[in-house]
mmJSON file of the N, C-alpha and C atoms, coordinates in Angstrom:
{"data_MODEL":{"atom_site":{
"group_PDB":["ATOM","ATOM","ATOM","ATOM","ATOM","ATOM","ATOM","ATOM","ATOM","ATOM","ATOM","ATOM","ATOM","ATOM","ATOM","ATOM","ATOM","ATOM","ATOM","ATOM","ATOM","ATOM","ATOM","ATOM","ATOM","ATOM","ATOM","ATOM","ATOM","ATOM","ATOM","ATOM","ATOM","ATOM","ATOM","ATOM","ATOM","ATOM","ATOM","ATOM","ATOM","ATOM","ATOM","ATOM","ATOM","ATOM","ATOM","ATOM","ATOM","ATOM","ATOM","ATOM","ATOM","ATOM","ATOM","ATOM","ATOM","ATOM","ATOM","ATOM","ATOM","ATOM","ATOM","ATOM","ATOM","ATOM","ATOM","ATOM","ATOM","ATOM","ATOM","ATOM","ATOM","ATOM","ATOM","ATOM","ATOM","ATOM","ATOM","ATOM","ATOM","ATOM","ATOM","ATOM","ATOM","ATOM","ATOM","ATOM","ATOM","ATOM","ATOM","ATOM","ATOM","ATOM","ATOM","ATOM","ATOM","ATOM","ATOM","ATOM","ATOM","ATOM","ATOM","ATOM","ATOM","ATOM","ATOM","ATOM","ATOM","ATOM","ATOM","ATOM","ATOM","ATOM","ATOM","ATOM","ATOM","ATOM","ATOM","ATOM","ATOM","ATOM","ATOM","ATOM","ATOM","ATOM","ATOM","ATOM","ATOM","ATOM","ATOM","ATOM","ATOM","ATOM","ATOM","ATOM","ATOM","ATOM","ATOM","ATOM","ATOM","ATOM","ATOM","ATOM","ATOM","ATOM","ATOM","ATOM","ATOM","ATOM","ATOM","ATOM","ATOM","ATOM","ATOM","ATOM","ATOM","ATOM","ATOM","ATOM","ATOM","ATOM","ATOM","ATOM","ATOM","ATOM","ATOM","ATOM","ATOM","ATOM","ATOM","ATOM","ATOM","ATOM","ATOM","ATOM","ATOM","ATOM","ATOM","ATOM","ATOM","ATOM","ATOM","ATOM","ATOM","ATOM","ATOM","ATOM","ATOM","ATOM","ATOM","ATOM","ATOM","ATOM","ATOM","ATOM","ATOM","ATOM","ATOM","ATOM","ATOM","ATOM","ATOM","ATOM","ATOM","ATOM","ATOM","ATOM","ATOM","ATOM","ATOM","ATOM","ATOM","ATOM","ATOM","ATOM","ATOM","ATOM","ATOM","ATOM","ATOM","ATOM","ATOM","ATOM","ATOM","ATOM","ATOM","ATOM"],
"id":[1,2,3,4,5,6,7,8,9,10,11,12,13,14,15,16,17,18,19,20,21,22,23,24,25,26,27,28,29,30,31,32,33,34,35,36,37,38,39,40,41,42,43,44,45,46,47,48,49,50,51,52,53,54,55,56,57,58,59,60,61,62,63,64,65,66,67,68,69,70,71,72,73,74,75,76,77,78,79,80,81,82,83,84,85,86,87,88,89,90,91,92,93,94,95,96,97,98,99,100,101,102,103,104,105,106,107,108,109,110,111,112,113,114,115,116,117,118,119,120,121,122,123,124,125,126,127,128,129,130,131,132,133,134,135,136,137,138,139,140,141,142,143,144,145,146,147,148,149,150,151,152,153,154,155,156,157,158,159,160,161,162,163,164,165,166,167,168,169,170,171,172,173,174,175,176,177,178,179,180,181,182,183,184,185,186,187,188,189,190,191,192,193,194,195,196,197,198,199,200,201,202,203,204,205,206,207,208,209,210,211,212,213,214,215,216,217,218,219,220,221,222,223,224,225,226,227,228],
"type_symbol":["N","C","C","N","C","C","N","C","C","N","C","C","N","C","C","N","C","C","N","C","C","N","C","C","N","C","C","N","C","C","N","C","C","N","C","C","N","C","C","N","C","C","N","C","C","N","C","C","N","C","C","N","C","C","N","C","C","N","C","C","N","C","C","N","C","C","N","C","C","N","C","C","N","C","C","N","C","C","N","C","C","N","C","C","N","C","C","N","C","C","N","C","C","N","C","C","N","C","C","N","C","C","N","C","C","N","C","C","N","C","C","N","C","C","N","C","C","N","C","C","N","C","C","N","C","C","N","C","C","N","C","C","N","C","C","N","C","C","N","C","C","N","C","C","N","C","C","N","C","C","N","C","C","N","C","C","N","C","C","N","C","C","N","C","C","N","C","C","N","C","C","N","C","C","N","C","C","N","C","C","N","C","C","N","C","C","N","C","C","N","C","C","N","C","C","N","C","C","N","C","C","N","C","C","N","C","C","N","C","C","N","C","C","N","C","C","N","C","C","N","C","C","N","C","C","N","C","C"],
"label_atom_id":["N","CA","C","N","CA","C","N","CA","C","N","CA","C","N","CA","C","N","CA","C","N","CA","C","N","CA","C","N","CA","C","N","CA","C","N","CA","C","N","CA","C","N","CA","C","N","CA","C","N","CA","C","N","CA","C","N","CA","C","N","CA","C","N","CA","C","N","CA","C","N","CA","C","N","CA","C","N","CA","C","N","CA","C","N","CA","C","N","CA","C","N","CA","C","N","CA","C","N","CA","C","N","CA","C","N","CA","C","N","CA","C","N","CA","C","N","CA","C","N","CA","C","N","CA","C","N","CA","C","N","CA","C","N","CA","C","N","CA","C","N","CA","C","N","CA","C","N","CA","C","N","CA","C","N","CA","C","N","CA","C","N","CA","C","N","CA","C","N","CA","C","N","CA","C","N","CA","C","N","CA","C","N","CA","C","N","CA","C","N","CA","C","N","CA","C","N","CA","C","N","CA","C","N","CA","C","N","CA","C","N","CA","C","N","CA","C","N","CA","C","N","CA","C","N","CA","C","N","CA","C","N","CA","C","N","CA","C","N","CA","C","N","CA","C","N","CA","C","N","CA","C","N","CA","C","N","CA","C","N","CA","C","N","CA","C"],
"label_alt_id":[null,null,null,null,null,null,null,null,null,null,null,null,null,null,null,null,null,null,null,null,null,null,null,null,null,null,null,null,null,null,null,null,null,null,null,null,null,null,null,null,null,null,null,null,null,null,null,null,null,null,null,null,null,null,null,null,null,null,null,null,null,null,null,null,null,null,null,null,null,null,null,null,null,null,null,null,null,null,null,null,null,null,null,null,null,null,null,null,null,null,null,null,null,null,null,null,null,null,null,null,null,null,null,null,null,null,null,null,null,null,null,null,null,null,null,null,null,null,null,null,null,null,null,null,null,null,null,null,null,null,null,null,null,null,null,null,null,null,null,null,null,null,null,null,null,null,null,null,null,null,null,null,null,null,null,null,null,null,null,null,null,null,null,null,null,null,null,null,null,null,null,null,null,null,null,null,null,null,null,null,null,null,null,null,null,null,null,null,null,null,null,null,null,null,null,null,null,null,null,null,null,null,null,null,null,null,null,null,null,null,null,null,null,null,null,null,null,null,null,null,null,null,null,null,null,null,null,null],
"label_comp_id":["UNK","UNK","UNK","UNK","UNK","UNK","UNK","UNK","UNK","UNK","UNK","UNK","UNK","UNK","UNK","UNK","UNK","UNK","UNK","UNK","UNK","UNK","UNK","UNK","UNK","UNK","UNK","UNK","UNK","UNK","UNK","UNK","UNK","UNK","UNK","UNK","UNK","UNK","UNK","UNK","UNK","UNK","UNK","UNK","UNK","UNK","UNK","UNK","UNK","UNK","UNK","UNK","UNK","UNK","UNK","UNK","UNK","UNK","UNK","UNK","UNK","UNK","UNK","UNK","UNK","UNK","UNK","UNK","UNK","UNK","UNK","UNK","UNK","UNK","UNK","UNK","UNK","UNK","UNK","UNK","UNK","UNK","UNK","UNK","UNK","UNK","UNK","UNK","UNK","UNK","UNK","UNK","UNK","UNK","UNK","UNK","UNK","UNK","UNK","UNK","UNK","UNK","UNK","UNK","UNK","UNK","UNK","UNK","UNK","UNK","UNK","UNK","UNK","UNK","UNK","UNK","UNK","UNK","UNK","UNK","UNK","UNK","UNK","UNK","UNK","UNK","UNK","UNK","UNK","UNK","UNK","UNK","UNK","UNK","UNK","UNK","UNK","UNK","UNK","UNK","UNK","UNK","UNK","UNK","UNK","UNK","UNK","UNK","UNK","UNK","UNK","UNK","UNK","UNK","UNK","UNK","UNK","UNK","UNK","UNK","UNK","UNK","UNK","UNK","UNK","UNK","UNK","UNK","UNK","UNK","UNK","UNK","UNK","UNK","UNK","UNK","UNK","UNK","UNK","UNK","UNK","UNK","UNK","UNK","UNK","UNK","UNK","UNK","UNK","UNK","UNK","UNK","UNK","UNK","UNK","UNK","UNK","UNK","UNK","UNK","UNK","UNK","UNK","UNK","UNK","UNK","UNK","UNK","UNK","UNK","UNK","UNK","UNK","UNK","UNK","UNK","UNK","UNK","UNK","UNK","UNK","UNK","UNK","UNK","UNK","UNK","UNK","UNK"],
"label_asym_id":["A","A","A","A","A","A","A","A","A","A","A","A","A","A","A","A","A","A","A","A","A","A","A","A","A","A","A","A","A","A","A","A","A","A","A","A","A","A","A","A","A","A","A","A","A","A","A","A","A","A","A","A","A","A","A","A","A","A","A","A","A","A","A","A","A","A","A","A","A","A","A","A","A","A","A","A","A","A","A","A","A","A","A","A","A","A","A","A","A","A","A","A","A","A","A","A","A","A","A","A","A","A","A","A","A","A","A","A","A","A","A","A","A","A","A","A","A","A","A","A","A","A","A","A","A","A","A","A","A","A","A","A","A","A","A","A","A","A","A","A","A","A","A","A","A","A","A","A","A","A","A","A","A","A","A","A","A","A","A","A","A","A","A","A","A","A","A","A","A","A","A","A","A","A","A","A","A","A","A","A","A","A","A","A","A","A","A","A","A","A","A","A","A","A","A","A","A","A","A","A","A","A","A","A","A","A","A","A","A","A","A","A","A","A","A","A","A","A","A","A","A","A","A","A","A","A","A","A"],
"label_entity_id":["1","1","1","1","1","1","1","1","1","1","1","1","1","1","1","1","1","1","1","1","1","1","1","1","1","1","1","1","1","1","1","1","1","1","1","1","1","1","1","1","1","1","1","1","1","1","1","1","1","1","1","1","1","1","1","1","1","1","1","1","1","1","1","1","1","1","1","1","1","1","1","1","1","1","1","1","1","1","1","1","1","1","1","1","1","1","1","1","1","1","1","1","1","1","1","1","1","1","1","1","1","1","1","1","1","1","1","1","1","1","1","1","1","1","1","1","1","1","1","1","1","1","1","1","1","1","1","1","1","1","1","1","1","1","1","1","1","1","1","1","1","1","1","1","1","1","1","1","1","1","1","1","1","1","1","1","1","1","1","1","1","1","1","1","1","1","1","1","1","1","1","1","1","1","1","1","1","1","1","1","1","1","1","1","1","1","1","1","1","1","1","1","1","1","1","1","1","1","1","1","1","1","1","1","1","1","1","1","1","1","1","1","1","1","1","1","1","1","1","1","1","1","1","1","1","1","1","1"],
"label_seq_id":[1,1,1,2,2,2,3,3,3,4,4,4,5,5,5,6,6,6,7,7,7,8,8,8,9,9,9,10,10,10,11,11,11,12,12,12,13,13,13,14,14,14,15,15,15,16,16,16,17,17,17,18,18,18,19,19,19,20,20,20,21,21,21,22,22,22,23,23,23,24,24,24,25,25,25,26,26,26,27,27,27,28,28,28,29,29,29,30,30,30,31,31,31,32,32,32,33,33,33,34,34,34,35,35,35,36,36,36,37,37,37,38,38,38,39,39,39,40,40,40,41,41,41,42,42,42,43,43,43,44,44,44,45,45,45,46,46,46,47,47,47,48,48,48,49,49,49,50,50,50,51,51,51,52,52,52,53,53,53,54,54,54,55,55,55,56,56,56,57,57,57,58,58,58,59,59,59,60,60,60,61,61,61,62,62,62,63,63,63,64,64,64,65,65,65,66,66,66,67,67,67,68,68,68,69,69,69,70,70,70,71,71,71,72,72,72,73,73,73,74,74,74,75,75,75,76,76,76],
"pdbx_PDB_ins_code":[null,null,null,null,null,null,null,null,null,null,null,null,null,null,null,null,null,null,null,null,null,null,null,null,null,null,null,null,null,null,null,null,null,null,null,null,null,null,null,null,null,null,null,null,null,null,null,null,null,null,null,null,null,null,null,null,null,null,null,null,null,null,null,null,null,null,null,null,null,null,null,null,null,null,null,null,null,null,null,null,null,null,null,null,null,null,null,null,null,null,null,null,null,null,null,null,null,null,null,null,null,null,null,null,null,null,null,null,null,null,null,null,null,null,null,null,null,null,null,null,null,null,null,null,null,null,null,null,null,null,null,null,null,null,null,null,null,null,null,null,null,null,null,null,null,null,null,null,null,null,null,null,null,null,null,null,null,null,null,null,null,null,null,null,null,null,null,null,null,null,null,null,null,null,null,null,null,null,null,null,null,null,null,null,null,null,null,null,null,null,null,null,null,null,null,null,null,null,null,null,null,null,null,null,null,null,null,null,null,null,null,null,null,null,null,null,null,null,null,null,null,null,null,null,null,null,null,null],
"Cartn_x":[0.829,0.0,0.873,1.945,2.81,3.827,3.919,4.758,4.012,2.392,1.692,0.473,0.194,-0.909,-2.655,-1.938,-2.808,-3.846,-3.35,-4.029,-4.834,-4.866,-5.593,-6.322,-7.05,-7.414,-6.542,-5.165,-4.182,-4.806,-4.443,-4.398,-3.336,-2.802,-1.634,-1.978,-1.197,-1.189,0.089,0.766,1.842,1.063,2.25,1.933,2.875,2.68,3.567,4.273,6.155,6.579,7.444,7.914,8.492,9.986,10.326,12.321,12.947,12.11,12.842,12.732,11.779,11.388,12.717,12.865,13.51,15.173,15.515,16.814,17.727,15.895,16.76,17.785,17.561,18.103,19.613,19.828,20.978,22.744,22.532,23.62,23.785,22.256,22.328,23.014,22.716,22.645,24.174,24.851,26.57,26.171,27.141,27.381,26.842,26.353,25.619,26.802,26.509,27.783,26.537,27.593,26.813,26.109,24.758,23.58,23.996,24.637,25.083,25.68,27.555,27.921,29.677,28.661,30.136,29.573,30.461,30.448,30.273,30.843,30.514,29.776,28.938,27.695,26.497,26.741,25.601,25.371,26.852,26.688,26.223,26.509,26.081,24.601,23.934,22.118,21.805,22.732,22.001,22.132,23.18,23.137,22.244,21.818,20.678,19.352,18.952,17.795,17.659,18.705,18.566,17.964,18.79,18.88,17.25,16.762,15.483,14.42,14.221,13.364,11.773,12.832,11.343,10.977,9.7,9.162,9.884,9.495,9.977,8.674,8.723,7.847,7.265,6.026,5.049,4.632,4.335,3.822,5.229,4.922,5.919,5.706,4.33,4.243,4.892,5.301,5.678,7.26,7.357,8.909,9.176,8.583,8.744,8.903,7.873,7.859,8.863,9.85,11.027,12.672,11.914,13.384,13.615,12.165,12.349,12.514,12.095,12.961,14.348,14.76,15.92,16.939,16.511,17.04,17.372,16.103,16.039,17.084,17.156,18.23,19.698,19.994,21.361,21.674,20.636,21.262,21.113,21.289,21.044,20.113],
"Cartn_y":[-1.196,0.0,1.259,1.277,2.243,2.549,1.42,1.37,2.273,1.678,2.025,2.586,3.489,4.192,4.58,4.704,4.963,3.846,2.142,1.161,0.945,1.741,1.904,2.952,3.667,4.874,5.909,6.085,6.414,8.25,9.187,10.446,11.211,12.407,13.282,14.385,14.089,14.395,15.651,16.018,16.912,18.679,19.473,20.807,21.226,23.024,22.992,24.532,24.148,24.667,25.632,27.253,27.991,27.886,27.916,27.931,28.777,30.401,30.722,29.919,29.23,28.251,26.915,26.408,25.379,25.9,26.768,27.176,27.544,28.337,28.142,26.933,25.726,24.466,24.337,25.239,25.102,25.16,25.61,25.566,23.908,23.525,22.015,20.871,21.07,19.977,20.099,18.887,18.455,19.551,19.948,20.385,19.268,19.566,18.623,17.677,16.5,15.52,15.191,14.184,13.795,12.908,12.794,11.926,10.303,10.097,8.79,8.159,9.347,9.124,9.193,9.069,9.432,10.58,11.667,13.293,12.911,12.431,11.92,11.659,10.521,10.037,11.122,11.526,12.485,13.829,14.029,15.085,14.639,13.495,12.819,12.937,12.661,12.323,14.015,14.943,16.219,16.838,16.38,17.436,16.005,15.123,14.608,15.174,15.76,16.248,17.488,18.7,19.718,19.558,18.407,18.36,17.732,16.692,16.383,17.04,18.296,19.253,18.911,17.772,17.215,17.957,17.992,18.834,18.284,19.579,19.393,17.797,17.181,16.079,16.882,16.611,17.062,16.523,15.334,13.805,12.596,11.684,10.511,10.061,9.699,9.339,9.987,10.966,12.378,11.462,11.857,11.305,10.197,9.12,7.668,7.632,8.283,8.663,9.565,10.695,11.265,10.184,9.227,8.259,7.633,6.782,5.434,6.279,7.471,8.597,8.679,9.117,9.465,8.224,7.361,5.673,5.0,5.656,4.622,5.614,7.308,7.938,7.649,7.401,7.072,5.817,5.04,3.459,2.59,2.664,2.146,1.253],
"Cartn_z":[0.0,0.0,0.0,0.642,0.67,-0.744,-1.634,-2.605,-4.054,-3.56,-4.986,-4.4,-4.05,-3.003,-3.979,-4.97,-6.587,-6.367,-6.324,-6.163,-4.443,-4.008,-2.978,-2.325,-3.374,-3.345,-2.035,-2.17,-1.721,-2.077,-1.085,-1.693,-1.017,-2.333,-1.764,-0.555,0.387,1.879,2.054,0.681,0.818,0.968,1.463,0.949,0.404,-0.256,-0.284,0.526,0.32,0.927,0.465,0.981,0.075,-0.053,-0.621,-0.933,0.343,0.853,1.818,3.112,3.367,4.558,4.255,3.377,3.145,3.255,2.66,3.311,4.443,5.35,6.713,7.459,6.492,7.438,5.932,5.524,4.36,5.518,6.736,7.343,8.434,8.188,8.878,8.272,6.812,5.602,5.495,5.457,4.579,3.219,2.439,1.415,0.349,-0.789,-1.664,-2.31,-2.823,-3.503,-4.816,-5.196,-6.519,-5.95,-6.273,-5.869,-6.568,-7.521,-7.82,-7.335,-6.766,-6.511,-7.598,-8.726,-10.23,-10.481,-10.232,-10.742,-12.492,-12.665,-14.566,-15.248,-14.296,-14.72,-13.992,-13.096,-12.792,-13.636,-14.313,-14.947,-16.222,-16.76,-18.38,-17.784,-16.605,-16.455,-16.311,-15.711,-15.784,-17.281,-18.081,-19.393,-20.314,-19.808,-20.917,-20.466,-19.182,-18.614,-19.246,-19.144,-19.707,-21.106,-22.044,-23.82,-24.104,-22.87,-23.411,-23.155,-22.572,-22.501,-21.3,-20.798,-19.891,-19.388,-19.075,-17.567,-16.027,-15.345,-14.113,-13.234,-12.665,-12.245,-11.088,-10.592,-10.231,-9.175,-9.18,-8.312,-8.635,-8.475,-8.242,-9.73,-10.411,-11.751,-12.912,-12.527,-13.971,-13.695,-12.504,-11.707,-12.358,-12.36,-13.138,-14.676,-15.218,-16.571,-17.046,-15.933,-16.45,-16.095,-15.366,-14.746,-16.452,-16.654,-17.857,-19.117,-19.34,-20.696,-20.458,-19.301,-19.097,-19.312,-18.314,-18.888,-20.341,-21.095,-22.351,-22.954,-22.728,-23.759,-23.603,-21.99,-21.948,-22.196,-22.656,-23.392,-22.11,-20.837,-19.671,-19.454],
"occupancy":[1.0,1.0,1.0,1.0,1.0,1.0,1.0,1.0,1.0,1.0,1.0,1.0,1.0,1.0,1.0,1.0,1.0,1.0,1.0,1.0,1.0,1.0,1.0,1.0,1.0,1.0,1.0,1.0,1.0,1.0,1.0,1.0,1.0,1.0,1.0,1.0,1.0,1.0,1.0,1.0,1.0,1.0,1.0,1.0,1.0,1.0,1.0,1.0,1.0,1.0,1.0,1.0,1.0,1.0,1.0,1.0,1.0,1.0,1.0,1.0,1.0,1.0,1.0,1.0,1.0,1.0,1.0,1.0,1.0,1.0,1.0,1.0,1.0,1.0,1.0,1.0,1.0,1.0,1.0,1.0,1.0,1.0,1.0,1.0,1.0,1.0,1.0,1.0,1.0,1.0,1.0,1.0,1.0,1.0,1.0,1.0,1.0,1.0,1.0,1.0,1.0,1.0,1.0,1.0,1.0,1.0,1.0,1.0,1.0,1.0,1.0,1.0,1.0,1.0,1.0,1.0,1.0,1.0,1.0,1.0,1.0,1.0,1.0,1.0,1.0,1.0,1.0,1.0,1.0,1.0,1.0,1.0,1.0,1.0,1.0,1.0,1.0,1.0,1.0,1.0,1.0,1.0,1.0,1.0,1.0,1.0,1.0,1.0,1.0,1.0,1.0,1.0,1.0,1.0,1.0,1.0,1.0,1.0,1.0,1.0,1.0,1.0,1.0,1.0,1.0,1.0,1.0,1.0,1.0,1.0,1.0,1.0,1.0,1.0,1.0,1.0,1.0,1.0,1.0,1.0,1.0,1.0,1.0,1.0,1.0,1.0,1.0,1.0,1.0,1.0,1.0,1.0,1.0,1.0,1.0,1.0,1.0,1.0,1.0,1.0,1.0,1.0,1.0,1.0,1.0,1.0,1.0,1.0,1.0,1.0,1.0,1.0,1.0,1.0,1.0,1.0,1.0,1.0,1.0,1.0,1.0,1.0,1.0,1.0,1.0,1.0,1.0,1.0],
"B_iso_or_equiv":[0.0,0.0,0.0,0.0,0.0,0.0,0.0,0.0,0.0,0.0,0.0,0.0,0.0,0.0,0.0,0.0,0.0,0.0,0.0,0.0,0.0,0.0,0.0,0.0,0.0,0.0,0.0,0.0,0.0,0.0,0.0,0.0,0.0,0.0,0.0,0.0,0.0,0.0,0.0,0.0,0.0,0.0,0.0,0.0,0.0,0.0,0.0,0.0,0.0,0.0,0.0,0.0,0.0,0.0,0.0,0.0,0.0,0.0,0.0,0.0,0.0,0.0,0.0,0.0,0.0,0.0,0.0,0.0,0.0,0.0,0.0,0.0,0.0,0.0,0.0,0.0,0.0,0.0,0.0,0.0,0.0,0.0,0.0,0.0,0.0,0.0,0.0,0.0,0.0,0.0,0.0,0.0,0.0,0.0,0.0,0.0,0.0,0.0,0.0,0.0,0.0,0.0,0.0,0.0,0.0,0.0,0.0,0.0,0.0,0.0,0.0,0.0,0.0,0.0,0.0,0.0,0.0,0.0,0.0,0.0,0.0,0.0,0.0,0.0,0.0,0.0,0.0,0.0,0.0,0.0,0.0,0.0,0.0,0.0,0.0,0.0,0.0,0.0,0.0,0.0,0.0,0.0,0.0,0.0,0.0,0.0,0.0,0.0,0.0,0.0,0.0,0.0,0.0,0.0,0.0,0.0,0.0,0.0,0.0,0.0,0.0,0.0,0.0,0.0,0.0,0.0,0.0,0.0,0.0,0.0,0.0,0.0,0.0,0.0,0.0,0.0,0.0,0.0,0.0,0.0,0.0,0.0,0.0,0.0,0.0,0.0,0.0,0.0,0.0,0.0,0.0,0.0,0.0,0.0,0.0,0.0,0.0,0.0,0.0,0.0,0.0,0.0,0.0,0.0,0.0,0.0,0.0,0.0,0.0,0.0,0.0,0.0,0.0,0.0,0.0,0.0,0.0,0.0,0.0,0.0,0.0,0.0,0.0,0.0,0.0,0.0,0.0,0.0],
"pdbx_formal_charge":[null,null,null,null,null,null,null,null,null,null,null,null,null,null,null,null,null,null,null,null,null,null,null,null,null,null,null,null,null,null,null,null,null,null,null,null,null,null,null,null,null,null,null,null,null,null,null,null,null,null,null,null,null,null,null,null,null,null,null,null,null,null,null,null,null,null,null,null,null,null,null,null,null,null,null,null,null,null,null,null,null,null,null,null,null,null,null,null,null,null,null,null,null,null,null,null,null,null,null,null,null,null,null,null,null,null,null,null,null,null,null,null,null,null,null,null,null,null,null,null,null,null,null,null,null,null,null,null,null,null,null,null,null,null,null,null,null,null,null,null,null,null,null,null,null,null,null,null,null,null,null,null,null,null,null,null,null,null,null,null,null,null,null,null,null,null,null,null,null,null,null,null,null,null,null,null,null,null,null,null,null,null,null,null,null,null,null,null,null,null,null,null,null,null,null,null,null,null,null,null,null,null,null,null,null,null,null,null,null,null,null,null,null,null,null,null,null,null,null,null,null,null,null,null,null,null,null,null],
"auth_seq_id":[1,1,1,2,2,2,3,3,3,4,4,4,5,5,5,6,6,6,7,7,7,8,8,8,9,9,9,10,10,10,11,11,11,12,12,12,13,13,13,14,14,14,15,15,15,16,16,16,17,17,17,18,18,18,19,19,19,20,20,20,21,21,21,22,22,22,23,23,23,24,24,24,25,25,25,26,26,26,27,27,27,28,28,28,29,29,29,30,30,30,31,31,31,32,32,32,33,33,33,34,34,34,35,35,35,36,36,36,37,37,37,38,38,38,39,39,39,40,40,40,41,41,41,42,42,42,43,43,43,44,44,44,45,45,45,46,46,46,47,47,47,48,48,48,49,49,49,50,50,50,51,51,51,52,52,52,53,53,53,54,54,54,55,55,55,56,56,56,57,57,57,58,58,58,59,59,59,60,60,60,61,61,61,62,62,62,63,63,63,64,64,64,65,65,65,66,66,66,67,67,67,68,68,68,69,69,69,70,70,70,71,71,71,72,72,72,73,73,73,74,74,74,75,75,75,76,76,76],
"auth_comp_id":["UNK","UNK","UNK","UNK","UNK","UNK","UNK","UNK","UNK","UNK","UNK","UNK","UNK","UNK","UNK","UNK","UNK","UNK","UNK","UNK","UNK","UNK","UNK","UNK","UNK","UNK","UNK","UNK","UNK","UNK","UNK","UNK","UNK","UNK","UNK","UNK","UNK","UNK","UNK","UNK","UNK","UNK","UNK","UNK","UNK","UNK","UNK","UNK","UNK","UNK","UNK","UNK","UNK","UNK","UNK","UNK","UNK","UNK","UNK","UNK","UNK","UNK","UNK","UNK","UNK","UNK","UNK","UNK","UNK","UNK","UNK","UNK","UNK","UNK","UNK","UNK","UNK","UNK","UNK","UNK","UNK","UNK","UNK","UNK","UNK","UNK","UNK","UNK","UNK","UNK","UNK","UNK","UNK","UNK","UNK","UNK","UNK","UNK","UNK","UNK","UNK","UNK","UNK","UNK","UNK","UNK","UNK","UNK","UNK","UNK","UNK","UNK","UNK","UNK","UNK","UNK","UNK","UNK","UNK","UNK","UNK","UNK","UNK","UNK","UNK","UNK","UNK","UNK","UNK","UNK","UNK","UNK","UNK","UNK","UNK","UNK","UNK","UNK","UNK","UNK","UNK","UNK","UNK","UNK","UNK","UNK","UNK","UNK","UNK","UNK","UNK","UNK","UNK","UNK","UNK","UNK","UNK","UNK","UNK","UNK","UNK","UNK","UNK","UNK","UNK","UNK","UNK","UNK","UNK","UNK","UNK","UNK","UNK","UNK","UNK","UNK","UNK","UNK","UNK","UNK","UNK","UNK","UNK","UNK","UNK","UNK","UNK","UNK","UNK","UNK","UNK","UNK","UNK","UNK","UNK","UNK","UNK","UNK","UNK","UNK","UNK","UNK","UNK","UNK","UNK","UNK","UNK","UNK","UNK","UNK","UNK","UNK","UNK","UNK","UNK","UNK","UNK","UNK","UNK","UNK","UNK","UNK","UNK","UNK","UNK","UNK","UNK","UNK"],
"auth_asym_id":["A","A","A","A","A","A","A","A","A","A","A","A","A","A","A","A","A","A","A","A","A","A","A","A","A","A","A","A","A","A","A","A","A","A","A","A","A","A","A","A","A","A","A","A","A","A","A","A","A","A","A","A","A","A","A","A","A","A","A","A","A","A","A","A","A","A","A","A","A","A","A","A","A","A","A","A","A","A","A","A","A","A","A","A","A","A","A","A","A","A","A","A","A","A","A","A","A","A","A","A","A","A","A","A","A","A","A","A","A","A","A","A","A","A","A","A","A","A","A","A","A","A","A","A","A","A","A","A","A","A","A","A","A","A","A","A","A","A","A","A","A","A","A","A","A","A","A","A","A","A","A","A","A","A","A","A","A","A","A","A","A","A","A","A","A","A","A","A","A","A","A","A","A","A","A","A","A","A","A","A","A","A","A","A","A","A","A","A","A","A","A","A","A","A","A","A","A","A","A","A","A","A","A","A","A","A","A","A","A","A","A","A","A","A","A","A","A","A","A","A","A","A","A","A","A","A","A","A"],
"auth_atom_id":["N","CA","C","N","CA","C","N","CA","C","N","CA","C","N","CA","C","N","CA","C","N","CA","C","N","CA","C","N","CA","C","N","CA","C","N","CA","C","N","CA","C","N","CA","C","N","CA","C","N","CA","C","N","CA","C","N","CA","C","N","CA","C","N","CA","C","N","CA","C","N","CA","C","N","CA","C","N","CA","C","N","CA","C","N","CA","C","N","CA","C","N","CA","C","N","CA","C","N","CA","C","N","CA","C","N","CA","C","N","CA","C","N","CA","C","N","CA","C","N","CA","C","N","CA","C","N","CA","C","N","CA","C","N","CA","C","N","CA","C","N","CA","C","N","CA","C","N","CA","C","N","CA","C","N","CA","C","N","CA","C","N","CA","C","N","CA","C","N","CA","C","N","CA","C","N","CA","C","N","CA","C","N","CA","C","N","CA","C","N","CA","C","N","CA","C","N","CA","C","N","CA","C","N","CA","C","N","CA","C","N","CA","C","N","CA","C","N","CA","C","N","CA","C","N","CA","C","N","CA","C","N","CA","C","N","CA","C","N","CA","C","N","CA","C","N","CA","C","N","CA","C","N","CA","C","N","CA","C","N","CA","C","N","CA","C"],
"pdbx_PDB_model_num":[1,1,1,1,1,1,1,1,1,1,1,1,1,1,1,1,1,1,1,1,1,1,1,1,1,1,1,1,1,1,1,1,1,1,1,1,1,1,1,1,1,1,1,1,1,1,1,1,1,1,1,1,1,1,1,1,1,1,1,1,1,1,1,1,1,1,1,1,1,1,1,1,1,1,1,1,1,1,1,1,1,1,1,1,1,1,1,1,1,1,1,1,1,1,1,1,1,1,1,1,1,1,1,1,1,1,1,1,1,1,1,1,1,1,1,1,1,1,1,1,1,1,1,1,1,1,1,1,1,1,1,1,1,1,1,1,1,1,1,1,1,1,1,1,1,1,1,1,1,1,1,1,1,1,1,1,1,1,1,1,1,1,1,1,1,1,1,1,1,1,1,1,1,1,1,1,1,1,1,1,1,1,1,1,1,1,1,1,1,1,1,1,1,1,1,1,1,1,1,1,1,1,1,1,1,1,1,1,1,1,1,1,1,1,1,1,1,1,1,1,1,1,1,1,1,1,1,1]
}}}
């Protein structure tokens, strides 16, 4: 139920929140790294994001539908 919430008449429980609220905690947070983990490959997945013009994702589904584009362009 937690994986696929859609199949259980699941509903979004988020709000939202402003960028100046979210920065106050920018002196808590480590300094950012590459989310992969390869500065190389994260940068090959950010300059294929820029080149394919996706939208920004919205909900978790847009999110899925920009992972398996992003996937199928880098050959992965």
């Amino acid at each position: 139920m937690y994986h696929l919430p859609d199949r259980f008449d699941g509903r979004e429980c988020g709000f939202p929140v402003s960028q100046e609220a979210l920065h106050q905690f920018d002196d808590l947070l480590p300094a950012p790294r590459s989310l992969c983990g390869d500065v190389d490959l994260q940068s090959h997945f950010a300059d294929l994001e820029r080149q394919s013009g996706l939208a920004l994702p919205v909900n978790w589904t847009t999110a899925v539908v920009n992972y398996i584009s992003l996937k199928n362009m880098s050959g992965l």
